[in-house]
C-alpha positions in Angstrom: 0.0 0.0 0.0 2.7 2.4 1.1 4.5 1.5 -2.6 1.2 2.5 -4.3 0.9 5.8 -2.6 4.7 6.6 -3.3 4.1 5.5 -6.6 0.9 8.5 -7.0 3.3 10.7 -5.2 5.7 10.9 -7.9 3.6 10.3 -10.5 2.6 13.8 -9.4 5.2 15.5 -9.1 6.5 14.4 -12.4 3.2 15.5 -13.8 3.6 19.1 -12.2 7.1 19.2 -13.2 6.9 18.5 -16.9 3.6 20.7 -16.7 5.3 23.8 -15.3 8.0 23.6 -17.9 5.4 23.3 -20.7 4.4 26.5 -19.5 7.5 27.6 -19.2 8.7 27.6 -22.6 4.9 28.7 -23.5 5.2 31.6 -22.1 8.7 32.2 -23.9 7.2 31.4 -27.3 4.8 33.8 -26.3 7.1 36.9 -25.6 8.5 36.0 -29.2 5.4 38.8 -30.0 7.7 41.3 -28.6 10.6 40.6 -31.1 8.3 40.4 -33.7 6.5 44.1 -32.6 10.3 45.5 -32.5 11.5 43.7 -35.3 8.4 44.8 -37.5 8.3 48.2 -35.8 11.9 49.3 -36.8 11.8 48.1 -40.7 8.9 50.7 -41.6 8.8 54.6 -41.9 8.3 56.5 -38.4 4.8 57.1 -39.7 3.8 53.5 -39.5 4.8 52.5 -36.4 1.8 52.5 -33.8 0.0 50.8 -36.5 2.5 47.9 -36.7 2.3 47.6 -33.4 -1.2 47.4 -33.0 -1.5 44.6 -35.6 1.0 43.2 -33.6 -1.2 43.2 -30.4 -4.4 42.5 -32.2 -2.7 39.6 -33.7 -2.8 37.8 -30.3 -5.6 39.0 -28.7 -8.4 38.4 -31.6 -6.4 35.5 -32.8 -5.9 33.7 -29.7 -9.5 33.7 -28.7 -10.9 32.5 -32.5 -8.1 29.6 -32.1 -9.8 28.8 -29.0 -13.8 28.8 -29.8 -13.0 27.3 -33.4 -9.4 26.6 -35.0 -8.1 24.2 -32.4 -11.1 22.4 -33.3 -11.1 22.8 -36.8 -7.6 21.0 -36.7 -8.6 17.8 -34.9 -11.5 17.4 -37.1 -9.3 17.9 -40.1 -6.7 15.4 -38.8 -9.7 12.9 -38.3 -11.5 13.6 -41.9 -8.2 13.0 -43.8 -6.1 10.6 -41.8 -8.7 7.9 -41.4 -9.3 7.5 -38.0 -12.2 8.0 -35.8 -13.6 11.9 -35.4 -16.8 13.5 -34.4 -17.9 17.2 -35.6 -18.9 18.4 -32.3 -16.7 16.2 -30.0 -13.7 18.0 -32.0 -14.9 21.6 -30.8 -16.1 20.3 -27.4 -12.7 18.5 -26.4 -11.4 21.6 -26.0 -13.8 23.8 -24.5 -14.7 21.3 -21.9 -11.7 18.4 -21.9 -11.8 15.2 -19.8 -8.7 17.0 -17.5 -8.4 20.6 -17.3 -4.6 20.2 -17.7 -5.5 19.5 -21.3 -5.6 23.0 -21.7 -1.7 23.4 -20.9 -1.4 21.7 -24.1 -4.1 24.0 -26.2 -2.0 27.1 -25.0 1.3 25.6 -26.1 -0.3 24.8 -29.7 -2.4 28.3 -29.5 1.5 30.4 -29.7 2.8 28.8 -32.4 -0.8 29.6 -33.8 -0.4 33.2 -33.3 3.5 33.0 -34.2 2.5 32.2 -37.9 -0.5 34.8 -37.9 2.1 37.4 -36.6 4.4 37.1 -39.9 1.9 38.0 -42.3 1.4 41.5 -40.8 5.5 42.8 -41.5 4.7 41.9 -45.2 2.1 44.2 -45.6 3.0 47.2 -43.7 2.7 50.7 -44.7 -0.6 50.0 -47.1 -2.8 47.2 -45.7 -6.0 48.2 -43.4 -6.5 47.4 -40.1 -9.7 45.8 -40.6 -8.4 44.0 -43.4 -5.1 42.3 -41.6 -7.8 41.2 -38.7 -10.1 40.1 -41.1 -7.7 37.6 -42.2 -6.1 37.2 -38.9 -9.6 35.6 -38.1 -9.6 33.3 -40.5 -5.8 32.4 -40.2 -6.8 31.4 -36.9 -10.2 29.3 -37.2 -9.1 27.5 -40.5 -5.8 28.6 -42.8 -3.5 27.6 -40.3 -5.8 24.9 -38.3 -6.1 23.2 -41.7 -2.2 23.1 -41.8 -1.9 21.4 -38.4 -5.0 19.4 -39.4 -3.4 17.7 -42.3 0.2 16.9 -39.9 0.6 17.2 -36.2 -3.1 16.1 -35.6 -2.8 13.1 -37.8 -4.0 14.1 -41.1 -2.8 12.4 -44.2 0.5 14.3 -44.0 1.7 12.4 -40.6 4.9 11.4 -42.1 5.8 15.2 -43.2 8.5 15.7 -40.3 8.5 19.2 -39.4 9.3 18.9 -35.8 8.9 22.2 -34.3 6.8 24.5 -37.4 10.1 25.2 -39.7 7.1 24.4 -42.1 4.1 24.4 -40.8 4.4 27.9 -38.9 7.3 29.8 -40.4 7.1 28.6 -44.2 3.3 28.9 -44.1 3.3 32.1 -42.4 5.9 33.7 -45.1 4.4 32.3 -48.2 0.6 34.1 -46.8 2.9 37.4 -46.4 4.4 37.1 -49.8 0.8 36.1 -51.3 -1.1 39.0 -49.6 1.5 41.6 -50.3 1.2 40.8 -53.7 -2.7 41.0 -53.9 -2.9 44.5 -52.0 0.5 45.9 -54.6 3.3 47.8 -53.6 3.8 50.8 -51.6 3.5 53.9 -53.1 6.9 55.4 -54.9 7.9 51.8 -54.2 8.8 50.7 -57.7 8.7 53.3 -60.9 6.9 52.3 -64.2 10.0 51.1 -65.7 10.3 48.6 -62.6 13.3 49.8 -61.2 13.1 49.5 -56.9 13.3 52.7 -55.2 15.1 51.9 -51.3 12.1 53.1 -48.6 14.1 51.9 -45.3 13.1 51.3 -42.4 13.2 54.0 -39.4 15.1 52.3 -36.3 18.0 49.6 -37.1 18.2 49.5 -33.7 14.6 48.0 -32.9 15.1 45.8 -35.5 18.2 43.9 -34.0 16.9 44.0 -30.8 13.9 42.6 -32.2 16.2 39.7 -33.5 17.6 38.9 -30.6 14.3 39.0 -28.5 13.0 36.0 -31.0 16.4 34.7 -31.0 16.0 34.0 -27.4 12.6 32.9 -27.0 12.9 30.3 -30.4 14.7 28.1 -27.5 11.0 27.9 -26.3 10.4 26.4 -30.3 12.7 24.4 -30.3 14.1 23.2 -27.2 11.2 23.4 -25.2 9.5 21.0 -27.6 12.0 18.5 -27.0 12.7 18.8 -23.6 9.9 16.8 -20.9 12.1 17.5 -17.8 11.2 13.7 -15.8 9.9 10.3 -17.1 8.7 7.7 -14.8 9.7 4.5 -15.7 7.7 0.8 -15.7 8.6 0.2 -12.1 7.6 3.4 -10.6 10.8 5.2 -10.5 11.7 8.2 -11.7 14.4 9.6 -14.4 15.4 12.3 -16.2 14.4 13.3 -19.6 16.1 12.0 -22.7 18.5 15.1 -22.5 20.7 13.6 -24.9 17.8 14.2 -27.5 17.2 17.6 -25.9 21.0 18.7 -25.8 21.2 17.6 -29.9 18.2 20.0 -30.6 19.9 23.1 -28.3 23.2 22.2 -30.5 21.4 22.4 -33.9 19.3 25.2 -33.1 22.7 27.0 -32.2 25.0 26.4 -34.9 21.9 27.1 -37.4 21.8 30.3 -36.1 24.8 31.8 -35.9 25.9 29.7 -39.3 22.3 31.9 -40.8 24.0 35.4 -40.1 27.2 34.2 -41.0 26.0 32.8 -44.3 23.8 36.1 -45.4 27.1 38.6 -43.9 28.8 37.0 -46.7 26.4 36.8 -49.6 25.7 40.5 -48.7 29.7 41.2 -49.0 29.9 39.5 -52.3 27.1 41.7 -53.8 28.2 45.0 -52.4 31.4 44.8 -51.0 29.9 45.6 -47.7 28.0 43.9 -44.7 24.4 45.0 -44.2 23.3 45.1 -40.5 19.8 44.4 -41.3 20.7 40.9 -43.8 23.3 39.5 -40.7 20.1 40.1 -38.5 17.4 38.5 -41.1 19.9 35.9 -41.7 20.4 35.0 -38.1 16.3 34.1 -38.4 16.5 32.3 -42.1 18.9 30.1 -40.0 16.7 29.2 -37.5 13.6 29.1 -39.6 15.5 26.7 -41.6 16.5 24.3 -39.2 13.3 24.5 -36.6 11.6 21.5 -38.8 14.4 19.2 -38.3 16.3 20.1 -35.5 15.6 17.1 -33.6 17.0 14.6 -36.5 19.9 15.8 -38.1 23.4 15.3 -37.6 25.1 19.1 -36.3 27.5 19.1 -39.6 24.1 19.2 -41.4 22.7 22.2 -39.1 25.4 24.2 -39.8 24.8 23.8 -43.9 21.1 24.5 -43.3 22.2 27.7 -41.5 24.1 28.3 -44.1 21.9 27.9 -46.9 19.2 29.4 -45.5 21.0 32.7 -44.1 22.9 33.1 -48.3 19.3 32.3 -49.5 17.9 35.5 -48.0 19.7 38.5 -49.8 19.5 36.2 -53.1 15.8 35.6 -52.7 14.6 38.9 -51.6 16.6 40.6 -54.7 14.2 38.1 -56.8 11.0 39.1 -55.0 12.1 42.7 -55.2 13.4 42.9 -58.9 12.2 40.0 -60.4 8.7 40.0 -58.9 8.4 43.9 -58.2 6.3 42.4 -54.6 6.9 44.7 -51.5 7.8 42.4 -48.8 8.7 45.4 -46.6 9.8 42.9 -43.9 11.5 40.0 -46.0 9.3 37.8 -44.1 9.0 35.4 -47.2 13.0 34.8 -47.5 13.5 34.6 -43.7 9.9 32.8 -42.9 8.7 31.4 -46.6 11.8 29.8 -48.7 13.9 29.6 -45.4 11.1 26.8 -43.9 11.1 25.4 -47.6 14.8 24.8 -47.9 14.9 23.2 -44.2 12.2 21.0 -44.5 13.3 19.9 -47.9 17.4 19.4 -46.7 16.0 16.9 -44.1 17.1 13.8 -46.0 20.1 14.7 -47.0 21.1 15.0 -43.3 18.8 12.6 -41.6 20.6 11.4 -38.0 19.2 8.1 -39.7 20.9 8.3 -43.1 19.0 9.2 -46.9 15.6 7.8 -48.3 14.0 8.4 -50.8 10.6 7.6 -49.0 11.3 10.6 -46.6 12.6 12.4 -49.5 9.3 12.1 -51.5 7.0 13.0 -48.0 8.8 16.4 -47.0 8.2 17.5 -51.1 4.8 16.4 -50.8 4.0 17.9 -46.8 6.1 21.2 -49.1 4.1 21.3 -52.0 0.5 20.8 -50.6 1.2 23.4 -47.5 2.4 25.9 -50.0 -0.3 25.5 -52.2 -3.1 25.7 -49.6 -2.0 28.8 -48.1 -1.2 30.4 -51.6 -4.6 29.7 -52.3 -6.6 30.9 -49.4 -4.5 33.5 -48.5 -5.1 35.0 -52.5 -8.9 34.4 -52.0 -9.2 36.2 -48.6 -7.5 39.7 -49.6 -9.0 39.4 -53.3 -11.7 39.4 -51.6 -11.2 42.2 -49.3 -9.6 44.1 -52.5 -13.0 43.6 -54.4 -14.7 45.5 -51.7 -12.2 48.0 -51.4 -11.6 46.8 -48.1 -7.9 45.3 -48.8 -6.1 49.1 -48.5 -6.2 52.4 -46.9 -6.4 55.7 -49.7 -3.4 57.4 -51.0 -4.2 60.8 -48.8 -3.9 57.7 -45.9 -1.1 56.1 -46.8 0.8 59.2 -47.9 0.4 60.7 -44.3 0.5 57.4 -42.2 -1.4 55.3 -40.7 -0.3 55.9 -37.4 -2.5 59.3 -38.0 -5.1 57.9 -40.4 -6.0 54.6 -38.5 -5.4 55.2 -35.0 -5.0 59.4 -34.7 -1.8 59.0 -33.2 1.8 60.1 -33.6 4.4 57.8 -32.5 7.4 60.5 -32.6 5.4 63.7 -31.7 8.5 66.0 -31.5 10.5 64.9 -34.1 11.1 67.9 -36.6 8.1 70.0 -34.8 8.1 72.8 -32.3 7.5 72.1 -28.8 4.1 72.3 -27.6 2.9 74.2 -24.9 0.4 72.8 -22.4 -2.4 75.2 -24.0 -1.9 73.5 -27.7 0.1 76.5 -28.7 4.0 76.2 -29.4 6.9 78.1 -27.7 8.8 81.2 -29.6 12.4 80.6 -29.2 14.6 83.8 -30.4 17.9 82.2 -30.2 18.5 79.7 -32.3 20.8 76.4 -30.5 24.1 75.5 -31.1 25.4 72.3 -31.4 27.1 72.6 -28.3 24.0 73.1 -26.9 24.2 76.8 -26.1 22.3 79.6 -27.9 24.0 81.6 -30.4 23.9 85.5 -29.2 
């Protein structure tokens, strides 16, 4: 009896443990949002800021909530209706509202932030234009079905099981930039973005500093992607005793994650070096995330010399691919997100066999170009239906005059730098008369 009862002990505390660290690493995916908002925030004009920031909040708090009442739902019933097992309509929405254990819903939080991690993408692609009721618009249905129908089709057991994307290299960051690239290409460019005869006119950003330490915040919260996916801190074993988690797994995913990383700047600092004899801040930082977009699908099963060539590719891919959407396509990805999210999660997920921990197949080969292909296509498609859509009804994008003066002013009345360039304002709304002009010392001339 006394063995039984020792037995339920630890089987408790095992259970809070590896709880606690689920929400752990939850709540480090979740402050991701933060190095998004900076990240986002610092690559578009002054004038745009408050309203990338607000899609940025809005992102989370409509999104979370929908992914809650329907997507979560929508993703089990998918995995049922296409993998050919056992599902019920209602029993796939009501499993989550009202689950056999309440700890159930642990596991819904830690699915609902890499939810909201891909709906967060799509907003840096179409800064500077887009409407705010558009982007929530399809914020909505990213959450209740575009992306649900993703997960459906592989985590949940759909007919894309064998895809392996361990940890949304695919499934979140691919999908995420291929809806950016799509919807910036529905709503068009900028304005003065391109001229008639195609050629690119240079809009940048208006902090380099928010944008790198934008970088580094989702730098340091992808080890909640990645490792925290791995990791289950305690196991209990067949006869009741407890042991540590298979940190040998866990240690080969913090290793992978790591050398993709820093191999990603490394390898987009030198393609940026070839092509203008110079190192641009804002490729090292982009690259930095190619490299760990690239190798977030197959961290857990590849071999470290192959994480550093995923790094690699995926970091040199970025200045090369956004060059082709700029030029080539004449889309305005105004935050790159489809070469650090799009082709980055493409080029990981499709390197997988080549360095597989368990050596090449073709069979594994021929799943991640399939799990590829169909993910692609499905967001391509929806993605161009929803803001076509919107377009139609003139719903898609705010009015030159809007635009042209922000939409930190048009769309929310505000101004993010109020001083900048602008006399100071007195408490009564009227400005104060200076009659010295000041020096750059600071003093007044006389």
């Amino acid at each position: 009896m006394n063995e039984l009862l020792m037995q339920s002990d630890l089987s408790a505390v095992v259970e809070a443990v590896n709880l606690v660290w689920v929400l752990t690493v939850t709540f480090l995916i979740f402050f991701m949002h933060a190095g998004f908002a900076m990240l986002e925030a610092g690559q578009v004009r002054s004038k745009n800021v408050a309203n990338q920031l607000t899609k940025n909040l809005l992102t989370w708090s409509v999104g979370v909530i929908v992914f809650f009442l329907v997507g979560a739902g929508v993703s089990t019933l998918v995995g049922g209706l296409t993998g050919g097992g056992s599902y019920s309509v209602m029993g796939s929405f009501t499993d989550v509202w009202y689950p056999g254990e309440t700890t159930a819903w642990v596991g819904w939080l830690f699915g609902a932030v890499f939810a909201m991690t891909a709906a967060t993408i799509v907003s840096g692609a179409v800064a500077g234009r887009a409407k705010l009721r558009a982007y929530v618009t399809y914020t909505i249905l990213l959450a209740a079905v575009i992306y649900p129908v993703v997960t459906g089709l592989t985590w949940a057991g759909g007919f894309l099981v064998d895809f392996h994307d361990f940890a949304g290299g695919m499934i979140v960051h691919g999908m995420g930039g291929i809806a950016g690239l799509t919807a910036a290409w529905v709503i068009g460019p900028r304005m003065d973005r391109f001229n008639e005869d195609g050629s690119v006119n240079v809009i940048p950003g208006h902090s380099l500093t928010f944008a790198v330490l934008g970088t580094l915040v989702l730098a340091f919260g992808w080890y909640g992607f990645n490792v925290g996916t791995a990791a289950a801190p305690l196991a209990m074993a067949d006869d009741g005793s407890v042991t540590l988690g298979s940190f040998s797994y866990v240690g080969r995913v913090a290793l992978t994650t790591t050398l993709a990383m820093g191999a990603g700047a490394i390898g987009a600092a030198a393609l940026s070096t070839m092509k203008t004899g110079k190192v641009d801040t804002l490729y090292v930082a982009n690259g930095l995330l190619a490299g760990l977009v690239g190798i977030t699908s197959v961290t857990d099963a590849v071999i470290w010399p192959g994480a550093l060539v995923i790094g690699l590719l995926a970091g040199a891919q970025l200045p090369i691919v956004f060059e082709f959407v700029e030029k080539r396509l004449n889309i305005d990805d105004v935050c790159a997100v489809f070469p650090v999210h799009g082709s980055a999660g493409v080029l990981g997920a499709l390197l997988f066999p080549f360095f597989s921990t368990s050596g090449f197949s073709v069979g594994t080969l021929v799943n991640q170009v399939t799990g590829v292909v169909v993910i692609a296509l499905w967001t391509f498609a929806a993605t161009a239906v929803v803001f076509t859509v919107l377009k139609s009804i003139g719903q898609a994008r705010v009015t030159p005059e809007h635009e042209q003066a922000g939409l930190d002013s048009s769309e929310h009345g505000v101004d993010t730098y109020p001083e900048f360039g602008k006399p100071d304002v007195a408490a009564d709304g009227g400005s104060f008369e200076f009659d010295s002009s000041v020096r750059p010392d600071g003093g007044s001339e006389e």
